[in-house]
C-alpha positions in Angstrom: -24.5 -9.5 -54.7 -22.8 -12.3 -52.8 -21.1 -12.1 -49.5 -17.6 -12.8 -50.4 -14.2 -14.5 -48.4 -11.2 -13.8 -49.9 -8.8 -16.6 -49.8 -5.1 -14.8 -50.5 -2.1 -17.0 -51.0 1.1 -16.2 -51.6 3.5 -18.8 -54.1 7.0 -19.0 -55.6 7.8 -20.7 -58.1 9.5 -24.0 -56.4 6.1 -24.4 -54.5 3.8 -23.7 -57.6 3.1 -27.7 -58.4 1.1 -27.9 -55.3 -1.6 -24.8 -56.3 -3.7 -27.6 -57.6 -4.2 -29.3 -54.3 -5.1 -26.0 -52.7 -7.5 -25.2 -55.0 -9.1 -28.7 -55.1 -9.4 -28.4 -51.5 -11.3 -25.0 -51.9 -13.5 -26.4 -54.4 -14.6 -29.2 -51.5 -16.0 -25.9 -49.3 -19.6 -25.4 -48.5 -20.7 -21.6 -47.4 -23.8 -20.7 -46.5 -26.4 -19.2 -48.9 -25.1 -16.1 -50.0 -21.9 -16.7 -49.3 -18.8 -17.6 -52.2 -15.0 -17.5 -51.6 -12.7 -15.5 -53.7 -9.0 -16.7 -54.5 -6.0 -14.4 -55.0 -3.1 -15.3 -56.2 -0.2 -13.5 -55.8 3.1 -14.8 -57.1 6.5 -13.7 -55.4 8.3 -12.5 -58.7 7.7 -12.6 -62.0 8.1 -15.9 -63.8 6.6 -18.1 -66.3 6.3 -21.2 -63.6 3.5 -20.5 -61.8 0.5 -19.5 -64.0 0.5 -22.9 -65.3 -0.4 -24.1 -62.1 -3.3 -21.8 -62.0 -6.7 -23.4 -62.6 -9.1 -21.8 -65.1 -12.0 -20.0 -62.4 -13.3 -17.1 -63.1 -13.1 -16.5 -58.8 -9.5 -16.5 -58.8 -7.5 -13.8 -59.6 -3.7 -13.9 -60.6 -1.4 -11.5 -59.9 2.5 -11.0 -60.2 5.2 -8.4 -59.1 9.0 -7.6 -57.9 10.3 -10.5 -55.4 9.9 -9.5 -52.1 8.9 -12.8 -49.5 5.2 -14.2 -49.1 4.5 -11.4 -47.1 4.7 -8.6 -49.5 3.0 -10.8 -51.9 0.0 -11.4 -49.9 -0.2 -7.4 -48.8 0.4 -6.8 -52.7 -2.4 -9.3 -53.1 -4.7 -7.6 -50.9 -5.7 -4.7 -53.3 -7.9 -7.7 -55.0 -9.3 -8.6 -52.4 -13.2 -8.5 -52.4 -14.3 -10.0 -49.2 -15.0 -8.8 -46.1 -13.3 -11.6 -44.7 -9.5 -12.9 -45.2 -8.5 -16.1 -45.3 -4.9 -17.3 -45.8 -3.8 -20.4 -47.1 -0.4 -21.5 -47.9 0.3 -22.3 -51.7 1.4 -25.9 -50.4 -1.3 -26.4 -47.7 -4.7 -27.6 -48.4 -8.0 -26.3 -46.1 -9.8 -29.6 -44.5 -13.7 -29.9 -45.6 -15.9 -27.0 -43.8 -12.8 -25.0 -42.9 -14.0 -21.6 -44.1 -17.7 -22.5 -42.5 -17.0 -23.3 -39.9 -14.5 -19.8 -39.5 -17.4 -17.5 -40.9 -19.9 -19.0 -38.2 -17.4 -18.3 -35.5 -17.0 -14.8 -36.5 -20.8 -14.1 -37.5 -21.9 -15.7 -34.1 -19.4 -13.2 -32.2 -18.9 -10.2 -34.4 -17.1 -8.5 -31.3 -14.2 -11.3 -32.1 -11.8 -10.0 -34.6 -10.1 -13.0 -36.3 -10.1 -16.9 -36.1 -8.1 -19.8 -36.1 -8.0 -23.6 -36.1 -6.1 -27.0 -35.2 -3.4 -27.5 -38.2 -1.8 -30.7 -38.9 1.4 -31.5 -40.4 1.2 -33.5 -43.6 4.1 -35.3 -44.1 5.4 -37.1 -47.6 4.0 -40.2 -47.0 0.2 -39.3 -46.5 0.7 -39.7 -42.6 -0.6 -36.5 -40.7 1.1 -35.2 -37.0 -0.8 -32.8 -34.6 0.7 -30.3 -31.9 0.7 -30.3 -28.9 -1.1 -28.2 -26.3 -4.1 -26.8 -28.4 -6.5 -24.5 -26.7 -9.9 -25.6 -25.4 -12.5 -24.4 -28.7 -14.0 -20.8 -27.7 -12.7 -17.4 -27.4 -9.5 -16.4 -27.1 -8.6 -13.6 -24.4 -7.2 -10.6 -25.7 -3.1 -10.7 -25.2 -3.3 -14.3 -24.4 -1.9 -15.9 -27.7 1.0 -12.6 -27.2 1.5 -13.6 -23.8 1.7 -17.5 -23.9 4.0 -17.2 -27.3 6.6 -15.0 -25.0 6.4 -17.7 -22.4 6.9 -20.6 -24.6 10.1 -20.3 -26.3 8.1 -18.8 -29.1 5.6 -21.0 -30.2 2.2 -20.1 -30.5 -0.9 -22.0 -29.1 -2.6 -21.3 -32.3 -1.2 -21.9 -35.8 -1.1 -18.4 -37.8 -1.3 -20.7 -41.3 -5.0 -21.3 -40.5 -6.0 -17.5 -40.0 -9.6 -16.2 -41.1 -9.2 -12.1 -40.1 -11.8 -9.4 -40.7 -10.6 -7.6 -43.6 -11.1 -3.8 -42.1 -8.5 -5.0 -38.8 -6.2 -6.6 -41.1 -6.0 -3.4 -43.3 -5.5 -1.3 -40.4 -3.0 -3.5 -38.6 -1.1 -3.0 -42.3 -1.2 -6.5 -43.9 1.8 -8.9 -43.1 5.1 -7.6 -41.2 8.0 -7.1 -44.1 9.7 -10.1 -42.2 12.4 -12.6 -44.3 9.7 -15.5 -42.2 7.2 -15.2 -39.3 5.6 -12.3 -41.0 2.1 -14.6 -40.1 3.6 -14.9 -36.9 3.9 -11.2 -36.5 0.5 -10.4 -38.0 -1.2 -13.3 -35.4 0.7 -10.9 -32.1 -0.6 -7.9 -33.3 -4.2 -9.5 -33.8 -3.7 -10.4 -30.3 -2.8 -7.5 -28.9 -5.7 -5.8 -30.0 -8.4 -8.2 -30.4 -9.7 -11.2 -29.3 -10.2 -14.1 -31.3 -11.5 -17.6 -31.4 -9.5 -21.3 -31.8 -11.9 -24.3 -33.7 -10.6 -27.7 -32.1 -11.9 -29.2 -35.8 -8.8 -29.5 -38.1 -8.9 -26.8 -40.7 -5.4 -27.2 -42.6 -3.1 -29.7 -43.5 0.4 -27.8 -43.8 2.3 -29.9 -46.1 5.8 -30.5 -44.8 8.6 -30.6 -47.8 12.2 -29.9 -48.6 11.4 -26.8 -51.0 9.5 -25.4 -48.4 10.4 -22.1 -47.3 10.5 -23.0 -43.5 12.6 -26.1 -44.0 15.7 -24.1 -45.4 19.1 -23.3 -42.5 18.4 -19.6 -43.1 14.7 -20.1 -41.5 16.8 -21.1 -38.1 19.7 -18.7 -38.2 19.7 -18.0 -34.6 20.3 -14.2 -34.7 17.9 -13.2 -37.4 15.6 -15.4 -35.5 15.8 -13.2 -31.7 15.9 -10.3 -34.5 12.6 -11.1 -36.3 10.7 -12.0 -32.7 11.9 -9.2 -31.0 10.1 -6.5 -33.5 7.0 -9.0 -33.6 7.1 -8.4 -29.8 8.0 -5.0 -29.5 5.3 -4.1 -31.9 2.3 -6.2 -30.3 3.6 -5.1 -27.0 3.0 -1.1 -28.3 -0.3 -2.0 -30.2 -1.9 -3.3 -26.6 -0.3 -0.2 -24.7 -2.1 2.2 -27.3 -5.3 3.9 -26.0 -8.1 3.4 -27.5 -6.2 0.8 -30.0 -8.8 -2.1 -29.6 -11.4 -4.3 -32.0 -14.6 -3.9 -30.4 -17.3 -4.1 -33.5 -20.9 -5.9 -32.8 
């Protein structure tokens, strides 16, 4: 039997007419020998405007169930997943050639590390790509120190939590994606940190397409209260997960 990487995404149906770019750009993936990816699905209600979206593979899997926010969908998603590995990617992002590759070395060469990341760009509508600012040097990342420089920086992560490639055992444990309106990845990515270290690729990995129906471009993303109220429980739970005894990744 293969080694498998699940690739989980979560969609709605406003962003189902970009499925087809994600998937191309999973088809331009080269794994090892031995290695395949696995792609679930998970739709964010239950309408009839997504599966049409959704190519013909036999290594994807489609799923459907109550509206809940992409992270229930991708937890829901998660009792598909085959892999031993988890990667996610955005319904309306697209993984840059030798993304999942070039994760699975990173994590194979250093099983003590728990999860990966890598440099994201922003794809706008006219083809033209942006980078961020203030990427890490390529290597491991301490544990607490995505936590610690997120706190410090008005809330923005060194790291982008769209490009995460997570050992599935320490994502089950940590219990899937935070039941947050947004920065449920955001959440998941602190708690990672708190208890594990990781590793940053300086290679691009993702393109996260920027559009109007995205999810992070609507004024409820930036209501100001709900934002302190959504970081303050992503803090206050990585905060308890690195005081815990005991509570650390140390496989290999």
């Amino acid at each position: 039997m293969p080694n498998v990487i699940t690739v989980i995404t979560a969609v709605h149906a406003p962003g189902a007419g970009h499925l087809p770019d994600a998937y191309s750009s999973l088809c331009q993936q080269e794994l090892p020998d031995g290695w395949e990816w696995q792609w679930v699905v998970q739709e964010d209600g239950e309408t009839r405007a997504v599966r049409p979206y959704v190519p013909h593979d036999d290594r994807i899997s489609f799923g459907q169930g109550r509206a809940g926010r992409a992270a229930m969908a991708r937890t829901m998603g998660l009792a598909r997943a085959e892999g031993s590995y988890v990667k996610v990617l955005d319904a309306d992002d697209m993984l840059t050639p030798g993304a999942l590759a070039r994760d699975l070395r990173a994590l194979n060469e250093n099983p003590e590390l728990g999860w990966a990341t890598s440099r994201a760009l922003d794809l706008l509508p006219d083809g033209s790509t942006v980078g961020f600012e203030g990427d890490p040097p390529q290597g491991p990342l301490a544990r607490g120190a995505v936590l610690d420089h997120w706190k410090t920086h008005d809330y923005r992560a060194q790291v982008h939590p769209a490009t995460l490639f997570v050992r599935r055992d320490l994502l089950l444990a940590l219990g899937g994606w935070m039941a947050l309106p947004a920065s449920e990845d955001t959440g998941l990515l602190m708690a990672l940190s708190a208890v594990s270290r990781g590793w940053f690729t300086a290679e691009t990995g993702l393109l996260y397409r920027k559009w109007p129906g995205q999810v992070t471009s609507h004024a409820a993303h930036a209501d100001e209260a709900e934002r302190k109220a959504r970081f303050a429980v992503v803090e206050a739970r990585a905060r308890v997960l690195a005081s815990l005894d005991g509570w650390r990744y140390e496989a290999g």
